[in-house]
C-alpha positions in Angstrom: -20.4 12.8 -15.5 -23.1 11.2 -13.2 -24.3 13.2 -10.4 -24.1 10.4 -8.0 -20.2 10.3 -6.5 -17.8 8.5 -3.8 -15.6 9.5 -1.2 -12.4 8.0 -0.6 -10.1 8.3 2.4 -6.6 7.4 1.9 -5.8 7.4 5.9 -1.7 7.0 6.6 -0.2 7.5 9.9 1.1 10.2 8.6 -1.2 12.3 6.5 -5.1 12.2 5.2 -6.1 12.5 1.8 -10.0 13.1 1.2 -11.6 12.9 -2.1 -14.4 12.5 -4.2 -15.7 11.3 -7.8 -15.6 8.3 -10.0 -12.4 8.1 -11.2 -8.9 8.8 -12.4 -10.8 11.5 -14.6 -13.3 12.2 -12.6 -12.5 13.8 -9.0 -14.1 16.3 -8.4 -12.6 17.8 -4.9 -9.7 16.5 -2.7 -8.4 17.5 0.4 -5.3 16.9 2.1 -4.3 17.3 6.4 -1.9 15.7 8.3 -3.0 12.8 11.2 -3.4 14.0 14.2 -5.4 12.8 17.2 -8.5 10.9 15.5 -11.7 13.4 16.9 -9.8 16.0 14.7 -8.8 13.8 12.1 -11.9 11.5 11.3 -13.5 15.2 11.8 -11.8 16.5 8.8 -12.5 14.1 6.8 -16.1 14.4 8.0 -16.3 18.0 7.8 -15.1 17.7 3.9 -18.1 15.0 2.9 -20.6 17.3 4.2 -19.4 20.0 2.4 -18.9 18.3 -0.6 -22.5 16.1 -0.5 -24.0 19.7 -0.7 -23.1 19.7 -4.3 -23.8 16.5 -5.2 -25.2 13.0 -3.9 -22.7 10.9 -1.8 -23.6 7.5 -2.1 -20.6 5.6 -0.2 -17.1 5.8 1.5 -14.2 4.1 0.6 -11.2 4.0 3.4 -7.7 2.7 3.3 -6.0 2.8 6.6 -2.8 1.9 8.2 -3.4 -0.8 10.8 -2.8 -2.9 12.0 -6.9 -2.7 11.3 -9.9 -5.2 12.1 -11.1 -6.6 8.8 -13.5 -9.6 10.1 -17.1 -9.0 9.2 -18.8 -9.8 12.7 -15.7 -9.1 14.6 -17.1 -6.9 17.5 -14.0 -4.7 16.4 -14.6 -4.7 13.0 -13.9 -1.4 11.2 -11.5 -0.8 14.2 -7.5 0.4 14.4 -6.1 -1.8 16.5 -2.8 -2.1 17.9 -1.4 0.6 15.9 2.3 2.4 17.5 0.4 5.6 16.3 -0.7 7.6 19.6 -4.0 7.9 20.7 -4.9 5.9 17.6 -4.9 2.2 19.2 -8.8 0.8 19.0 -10.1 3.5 17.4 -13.7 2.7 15.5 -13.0 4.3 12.5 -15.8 2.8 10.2 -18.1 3.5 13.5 -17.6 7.3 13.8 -18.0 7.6 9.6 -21.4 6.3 9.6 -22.6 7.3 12.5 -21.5 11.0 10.9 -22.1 10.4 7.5 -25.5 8.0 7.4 -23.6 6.1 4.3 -22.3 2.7 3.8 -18.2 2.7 4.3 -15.8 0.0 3.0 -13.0 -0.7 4.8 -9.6 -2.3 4.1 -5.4 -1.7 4.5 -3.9 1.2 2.7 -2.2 -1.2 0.5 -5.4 -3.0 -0.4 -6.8 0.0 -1.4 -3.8 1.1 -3.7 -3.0 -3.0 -5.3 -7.5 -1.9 -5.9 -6.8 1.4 -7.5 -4.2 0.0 -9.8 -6.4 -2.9 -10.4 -9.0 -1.4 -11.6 -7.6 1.7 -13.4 -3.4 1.4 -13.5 -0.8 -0.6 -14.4 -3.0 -3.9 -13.1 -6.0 -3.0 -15.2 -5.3 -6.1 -17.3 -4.8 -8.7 -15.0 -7.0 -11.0 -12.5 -4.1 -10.6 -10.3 -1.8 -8.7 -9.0 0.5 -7.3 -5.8 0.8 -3.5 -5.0 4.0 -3.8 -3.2 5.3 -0.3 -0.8 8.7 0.8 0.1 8.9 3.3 2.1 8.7 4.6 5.9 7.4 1.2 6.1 6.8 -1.9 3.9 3.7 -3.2 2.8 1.7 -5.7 0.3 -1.6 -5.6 -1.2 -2.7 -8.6 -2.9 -5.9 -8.8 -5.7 -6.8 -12.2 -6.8 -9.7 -13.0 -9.0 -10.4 -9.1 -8.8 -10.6 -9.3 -5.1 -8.5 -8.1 -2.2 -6.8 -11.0 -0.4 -8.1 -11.1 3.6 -7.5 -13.9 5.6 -6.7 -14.5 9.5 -6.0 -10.8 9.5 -4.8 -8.9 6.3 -1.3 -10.4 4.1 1.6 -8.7 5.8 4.4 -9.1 3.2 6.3 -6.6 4.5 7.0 -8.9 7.1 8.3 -11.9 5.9 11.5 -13.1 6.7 14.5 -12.9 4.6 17.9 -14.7 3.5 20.1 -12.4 5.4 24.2 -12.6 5.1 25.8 -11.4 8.3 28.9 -11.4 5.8 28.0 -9.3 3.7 25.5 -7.1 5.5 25.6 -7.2 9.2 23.4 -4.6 10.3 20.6 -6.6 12.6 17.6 -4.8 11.5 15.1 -2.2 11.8 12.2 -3.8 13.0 11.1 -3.9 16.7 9.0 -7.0 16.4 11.3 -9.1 13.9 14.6 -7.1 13.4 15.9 -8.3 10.5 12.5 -9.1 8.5 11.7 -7.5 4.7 10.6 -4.4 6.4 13.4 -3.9 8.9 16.2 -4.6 6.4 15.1 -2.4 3.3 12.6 0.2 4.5 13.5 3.8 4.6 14.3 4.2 8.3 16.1 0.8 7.9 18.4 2.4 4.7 18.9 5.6 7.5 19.8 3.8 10.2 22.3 1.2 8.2 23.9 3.9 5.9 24.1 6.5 8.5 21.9 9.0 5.9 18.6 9.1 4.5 17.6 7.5 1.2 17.5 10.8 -0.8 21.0 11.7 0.1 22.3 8.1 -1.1 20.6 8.2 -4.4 24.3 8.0 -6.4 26.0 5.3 -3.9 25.7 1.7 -6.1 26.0 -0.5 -2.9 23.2 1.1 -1.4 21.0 0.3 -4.1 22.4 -2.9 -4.9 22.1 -4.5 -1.8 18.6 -2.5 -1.3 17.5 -4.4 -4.8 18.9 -7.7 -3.3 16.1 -7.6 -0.5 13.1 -6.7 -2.4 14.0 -9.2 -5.4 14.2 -12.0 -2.3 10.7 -10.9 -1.6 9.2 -10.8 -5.2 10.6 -14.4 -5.4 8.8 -15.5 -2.7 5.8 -13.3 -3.7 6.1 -15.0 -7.4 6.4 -18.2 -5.9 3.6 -18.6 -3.0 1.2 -15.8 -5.3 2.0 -16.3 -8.4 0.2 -12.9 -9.3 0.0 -11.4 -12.9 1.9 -8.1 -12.2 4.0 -7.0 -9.7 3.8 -3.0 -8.9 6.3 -1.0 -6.9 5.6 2.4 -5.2 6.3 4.1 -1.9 9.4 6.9 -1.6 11.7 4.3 -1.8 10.9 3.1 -5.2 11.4 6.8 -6.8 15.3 6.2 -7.2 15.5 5.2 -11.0 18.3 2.6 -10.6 15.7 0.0 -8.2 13.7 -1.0 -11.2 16.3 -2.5 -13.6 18.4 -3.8 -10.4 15.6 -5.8 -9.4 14.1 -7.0 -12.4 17.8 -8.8 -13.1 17.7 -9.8 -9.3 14.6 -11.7 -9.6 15.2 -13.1 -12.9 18.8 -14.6 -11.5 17.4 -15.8 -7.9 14.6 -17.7 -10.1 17.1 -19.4 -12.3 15.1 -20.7 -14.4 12.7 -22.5 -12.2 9.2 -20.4 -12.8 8.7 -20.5 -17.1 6.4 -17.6 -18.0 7.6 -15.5 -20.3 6.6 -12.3 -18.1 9.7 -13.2 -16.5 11.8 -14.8 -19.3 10.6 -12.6 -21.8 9.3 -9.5 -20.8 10.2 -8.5 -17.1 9.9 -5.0 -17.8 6.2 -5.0 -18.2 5.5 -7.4 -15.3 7.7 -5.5 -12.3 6.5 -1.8 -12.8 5.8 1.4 -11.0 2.4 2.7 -10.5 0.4 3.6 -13.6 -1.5 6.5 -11.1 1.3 7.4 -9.6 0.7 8.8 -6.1 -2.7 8.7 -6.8 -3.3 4.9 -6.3 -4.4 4.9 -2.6 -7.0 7.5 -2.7 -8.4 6.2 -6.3 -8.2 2.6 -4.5 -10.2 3.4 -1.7 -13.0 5.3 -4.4 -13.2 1.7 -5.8 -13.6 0.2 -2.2 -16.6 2.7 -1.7 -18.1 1.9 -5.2 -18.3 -1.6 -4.2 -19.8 -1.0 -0.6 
């Protein structure tokens, strides 16, 4: 092991996850508190690095953060959360209060990034130039490598936010979303499946319309992912994903919406290899955001 390590900050609205080390085999301390207000949050997360730099040198910080978040190099705002729902957490200078703390450089980019990084590097993406680190869960999100890098651009990709064939017919709830309603995120999210089904995902895991029509909407997203992209793997994570019947459902959805048109055999041929879960598991975000500080 070298005695120089990283830190890595997986930041969710939600929860923090802290850690340090190299690698998939090589952290060497982690640290997990929920997200509260973000003096005693980013002061966590602060507090841990000191401790930890006391046992060996810290040369860099990797965060992944939910945003929306201020990517632009130059940007007055840069390293900044910005217009985020979370309260108290709207233009916060995350990156800002790190270094100022810390006296290290700190890489910055979306949660997803961070995870479609982790799993480029060490997971289920390790073999490919690109790739797409889709989430399903409380919300919906994409991360996009291409050429080995993370995809920015007038702001960061927001997948989970693309709009949708939606049948009325056959499934006329409106939508989850307050922005968009009836978008990716708003018709197959978890709070979307609660608030169409009546009942959390977990206690729908046996009920085939659920998941049928859940497999429907992300398949109509990989498609257009697959099309506009055209990555080298596809991986699925987030809560939603852990019910075992998504992965077949939508590998068959994709291949049928397709019809044809796209000729690579890692659809044709060999779907099951192309459309996969996470090869670190839960692990992808914090690992991720290790490789973001390894680059900084």
């Amino acid at each position: 092991m070298t005695d120089e390590v990283y830190g890595g900050i997986e930041a969710g609205g939600t929860k923090f996850v802290c850690a340090v080390g190299t690698g998939p085999d090589d952290v060497r301390a982690e640290t997990r508190f929920p997200t509260t207000t973000p003096d005693e949050t980013i002061g966590r997360a602060v507090a841990f690095f000191e401790e930890q730099r006391q046992h060996w040198p810290l040369a860099a910080i990797g965060v992944g953060a939910f945003g929306p978040i201020d990517l632009r190099p130059g940007s007055a705002t840069y390293g900044f959360v910005t217009s985020t729902p979370k309260p108290g957490w709207a233009n916060t200078d995350f990156v800002g209060r790190l270094r100022a703390a810390l006296a290290v450089p700190v890489a910055f980019d979306t949660d997803v990034n961070a995870a479609a990084l982790g799993e480029h590097r060490w997971g289920a993406a390790r073999d490919t130039d690109s790739c797409v680190y889709l989430t399903v869960g409380t919300g919906i999100g994409a991360g996009l490598i291409v050429n080995g890098q993370p995809v920015h651009g007038l702001v960061h990709p927001e997948a989970g936010h693309m709009l949708l064939r939606h049948d009325l017919a056959a499934d006329p709830f409106p939508g989850a979303c307050p922005f968009h309603g009836d978008c990716f995120e708003g018709l197959a999210s978890g709070p979307a499946l609660k608030q169409r089904w009546g009942r959390p995902a977990e206690e729908l895991a046996g009920v085939d319309s659920v998941w049928q029509l859940e497999a429907h909407y992300i398949a109509l997203a990989l498609v257009n992912l697959i099309c506009a992209a055209s990555p080298q793997r596809i991986v699925l994570g987030g809560g939603v994903m852990q019910n075992d019947l998504l992965f077949p459902l939508i590998r068959r959805k994709v291949q049928t919406l397709l019809n044809g048109y796209v000729q690579s055999p890692a659809i044709l041929q060999a779907i099951d290899r192309y459309i996969v879960p996470p090869g670190l598991g839960s692990r992808s975000g914090r690992l991720g955001a290790i490789a973001l500080a390894q680059w900084a």
